[in-house]
ChimeraX commands (.cxc) that place a marker at each C-alpha (Angstrom):
marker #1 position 8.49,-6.20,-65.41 radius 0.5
marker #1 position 11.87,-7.71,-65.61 radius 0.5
marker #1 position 13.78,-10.37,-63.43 radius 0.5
marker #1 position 17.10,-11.23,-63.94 radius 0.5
marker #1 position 18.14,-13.83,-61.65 radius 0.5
marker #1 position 22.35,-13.75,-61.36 radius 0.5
marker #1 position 22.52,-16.45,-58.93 radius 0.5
marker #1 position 19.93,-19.44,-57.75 radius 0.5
marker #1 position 22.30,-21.66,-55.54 radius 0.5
marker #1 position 23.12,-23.36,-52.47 radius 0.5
marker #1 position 25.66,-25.20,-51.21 radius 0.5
marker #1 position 24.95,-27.50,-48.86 radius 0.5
marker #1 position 24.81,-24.78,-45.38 radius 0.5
marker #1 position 23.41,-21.64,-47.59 radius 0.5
marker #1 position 21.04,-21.26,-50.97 radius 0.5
marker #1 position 21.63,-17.60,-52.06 radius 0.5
marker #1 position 19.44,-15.85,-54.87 radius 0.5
marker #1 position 20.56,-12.33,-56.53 radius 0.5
marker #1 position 18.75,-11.19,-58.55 radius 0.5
marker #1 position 17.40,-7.61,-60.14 radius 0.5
marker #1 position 13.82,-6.67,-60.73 radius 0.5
marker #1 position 13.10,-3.78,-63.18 radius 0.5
marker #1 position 10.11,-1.87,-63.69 radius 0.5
marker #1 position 9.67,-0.67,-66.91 radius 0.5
marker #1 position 6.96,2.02,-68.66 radius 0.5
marker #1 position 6.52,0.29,-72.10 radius 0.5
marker #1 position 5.15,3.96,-73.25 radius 0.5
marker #1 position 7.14,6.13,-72.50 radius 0.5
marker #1 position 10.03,3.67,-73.14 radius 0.5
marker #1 position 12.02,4.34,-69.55 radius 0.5
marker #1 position 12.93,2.49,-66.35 radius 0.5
marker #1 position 10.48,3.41,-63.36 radius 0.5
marker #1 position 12.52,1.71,-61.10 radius 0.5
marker #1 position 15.48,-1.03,-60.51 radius 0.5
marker #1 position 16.06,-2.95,-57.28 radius 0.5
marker #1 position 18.64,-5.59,-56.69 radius 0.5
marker #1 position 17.78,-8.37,-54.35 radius 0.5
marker #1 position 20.27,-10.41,-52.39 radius 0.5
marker #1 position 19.13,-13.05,-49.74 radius 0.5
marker #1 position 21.20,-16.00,-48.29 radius 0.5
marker #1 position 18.93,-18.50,-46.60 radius 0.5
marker #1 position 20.12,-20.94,-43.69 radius 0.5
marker #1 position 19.65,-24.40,-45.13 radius 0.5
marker #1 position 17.65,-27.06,-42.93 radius 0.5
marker #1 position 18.62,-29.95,-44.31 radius 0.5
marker #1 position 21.61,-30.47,-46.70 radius 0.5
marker #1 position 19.82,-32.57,-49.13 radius 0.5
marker #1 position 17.09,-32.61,-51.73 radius 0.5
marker #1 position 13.98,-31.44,-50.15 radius 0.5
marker #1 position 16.23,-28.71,-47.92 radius 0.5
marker #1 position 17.22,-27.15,-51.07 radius 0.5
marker #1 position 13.73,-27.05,-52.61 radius 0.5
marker #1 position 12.27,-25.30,-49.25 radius 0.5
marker #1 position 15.29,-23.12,-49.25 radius 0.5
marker #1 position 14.68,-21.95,-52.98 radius 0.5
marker #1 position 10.72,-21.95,-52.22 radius 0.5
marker #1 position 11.37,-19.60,-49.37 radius 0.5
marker #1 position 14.32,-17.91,-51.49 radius 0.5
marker #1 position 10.93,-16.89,-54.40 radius 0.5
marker #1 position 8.64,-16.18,-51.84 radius 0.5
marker #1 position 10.86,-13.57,-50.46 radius 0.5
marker #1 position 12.02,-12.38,-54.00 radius 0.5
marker #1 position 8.06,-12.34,-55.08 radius 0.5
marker #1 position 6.79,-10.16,-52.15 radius 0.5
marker #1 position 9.82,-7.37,-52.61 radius 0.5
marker #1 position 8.53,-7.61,-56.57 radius 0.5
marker #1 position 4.85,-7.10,-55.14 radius 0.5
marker #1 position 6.04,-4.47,-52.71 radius 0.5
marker #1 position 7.57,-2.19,-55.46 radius 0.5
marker #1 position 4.93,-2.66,-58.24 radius 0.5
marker #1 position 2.56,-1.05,-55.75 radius 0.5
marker #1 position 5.05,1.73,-54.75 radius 0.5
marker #1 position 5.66,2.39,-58.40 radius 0.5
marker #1 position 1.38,2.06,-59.07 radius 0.5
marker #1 position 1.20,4.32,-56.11 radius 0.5
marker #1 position 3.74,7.45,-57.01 radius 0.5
marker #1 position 2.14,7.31,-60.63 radius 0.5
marker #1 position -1.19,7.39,-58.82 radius 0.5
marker #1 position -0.08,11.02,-57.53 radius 0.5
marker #1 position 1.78,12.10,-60.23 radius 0.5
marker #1 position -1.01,11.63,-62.32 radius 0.5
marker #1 position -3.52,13.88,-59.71 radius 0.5
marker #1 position -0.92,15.96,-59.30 radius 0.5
marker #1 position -1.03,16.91,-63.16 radius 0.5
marker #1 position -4.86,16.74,-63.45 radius 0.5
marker #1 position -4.64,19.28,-60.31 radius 0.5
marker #1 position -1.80,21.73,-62.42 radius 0.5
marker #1 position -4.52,21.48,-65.56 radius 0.5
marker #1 position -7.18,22.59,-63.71 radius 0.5
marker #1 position -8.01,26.36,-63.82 radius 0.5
marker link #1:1,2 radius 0.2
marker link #1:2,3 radius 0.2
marker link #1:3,4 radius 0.2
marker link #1:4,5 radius 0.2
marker link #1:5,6 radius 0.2
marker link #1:6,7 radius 0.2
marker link #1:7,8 radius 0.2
marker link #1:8,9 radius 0.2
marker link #1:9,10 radius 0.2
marker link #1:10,11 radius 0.2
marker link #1:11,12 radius 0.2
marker link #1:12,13 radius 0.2
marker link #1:13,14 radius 0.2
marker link #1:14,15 radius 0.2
marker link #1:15,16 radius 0.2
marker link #1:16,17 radius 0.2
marker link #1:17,18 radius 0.2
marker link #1:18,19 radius 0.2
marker link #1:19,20 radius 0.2
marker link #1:20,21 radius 0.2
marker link #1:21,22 radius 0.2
marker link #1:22,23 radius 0.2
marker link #1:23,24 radius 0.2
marker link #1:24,25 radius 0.2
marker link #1:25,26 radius 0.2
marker link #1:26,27 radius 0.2
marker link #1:27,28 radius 0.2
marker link #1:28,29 radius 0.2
marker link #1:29,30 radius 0.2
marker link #1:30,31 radius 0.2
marker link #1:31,32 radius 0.2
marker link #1:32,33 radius 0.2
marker link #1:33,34 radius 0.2
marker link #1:34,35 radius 0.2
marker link #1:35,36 radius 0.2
marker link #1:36,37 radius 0.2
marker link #1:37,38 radius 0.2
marker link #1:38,39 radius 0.2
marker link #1:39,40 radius 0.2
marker link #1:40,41 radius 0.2
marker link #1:41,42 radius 0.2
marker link #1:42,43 radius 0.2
marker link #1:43,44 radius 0.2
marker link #1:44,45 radius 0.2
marker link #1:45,46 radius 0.2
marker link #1:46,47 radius 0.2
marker link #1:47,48 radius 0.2
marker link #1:48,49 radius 0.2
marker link #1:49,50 radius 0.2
marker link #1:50,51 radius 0.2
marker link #1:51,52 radius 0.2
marker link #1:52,53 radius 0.2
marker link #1:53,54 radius 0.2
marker link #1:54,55 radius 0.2
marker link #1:55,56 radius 0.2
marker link #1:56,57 radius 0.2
marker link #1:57,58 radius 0.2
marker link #1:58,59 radius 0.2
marker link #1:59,60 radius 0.2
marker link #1:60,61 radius 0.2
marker link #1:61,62 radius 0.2
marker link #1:62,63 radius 0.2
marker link #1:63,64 radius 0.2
marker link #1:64,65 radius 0.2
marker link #1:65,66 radius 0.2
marker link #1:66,67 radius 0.2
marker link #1:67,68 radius 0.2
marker link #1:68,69 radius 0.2
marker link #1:69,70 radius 0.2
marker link #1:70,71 radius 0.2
marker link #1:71,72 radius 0.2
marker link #1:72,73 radius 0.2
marker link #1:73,74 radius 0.2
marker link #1:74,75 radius 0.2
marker link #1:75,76 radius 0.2
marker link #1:76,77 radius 0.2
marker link #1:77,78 radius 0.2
marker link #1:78,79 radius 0.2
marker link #1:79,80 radius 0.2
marker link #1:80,81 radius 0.2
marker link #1:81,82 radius 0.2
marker link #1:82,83 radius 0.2
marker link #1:83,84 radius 0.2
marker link #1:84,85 radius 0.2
marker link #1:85,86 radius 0.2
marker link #1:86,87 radius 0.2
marker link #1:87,88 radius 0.2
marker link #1:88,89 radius 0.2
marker link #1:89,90 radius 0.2
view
């Protein structure tokens, strides 16, 4: 697993995060999957503590899209995998 965060920034009214998450199968030496991730996040407060929530929220919502396609991935390699056993089976 991979994240490459472009941006991590507000600006006083918005804190934006871009970023790309890739999945990666150290084996067989490929990508299982790539997913850019682009949020903008209303601001409460334009100082200190409204740019922390904003960036909390910002990794929260960057953390459960991770979660979200490491168990998609875990899942279609799940039935690959039975699908294979099934093929190998006379």
């Amino acid at each position: 697993m991979e994240v490459e965060l472009n941006e991590f920034s507000g600006d006083k009214q918005f804190f934006t995060i871009l970023a790309v998450a890739t999945i990666s199968d150290i084996d067989k030496k490929s990508i299982v999957s790539r997913k850019s991730f682009r949020q903008a996040l209303t601001m409460d407060t334009p100082d200190y503590p409204g740019y922390v929530d904003a960036a909390s929220r910002a990794i929260a919502n960057l953390s459960e899209e991770i979660a979200t396609a490491l168990r998609t991935d875990h899942q279609l390699a799940q039935k690959s995998d039975d699908a294979s056993e099934q093929t190998l089976d006379p």
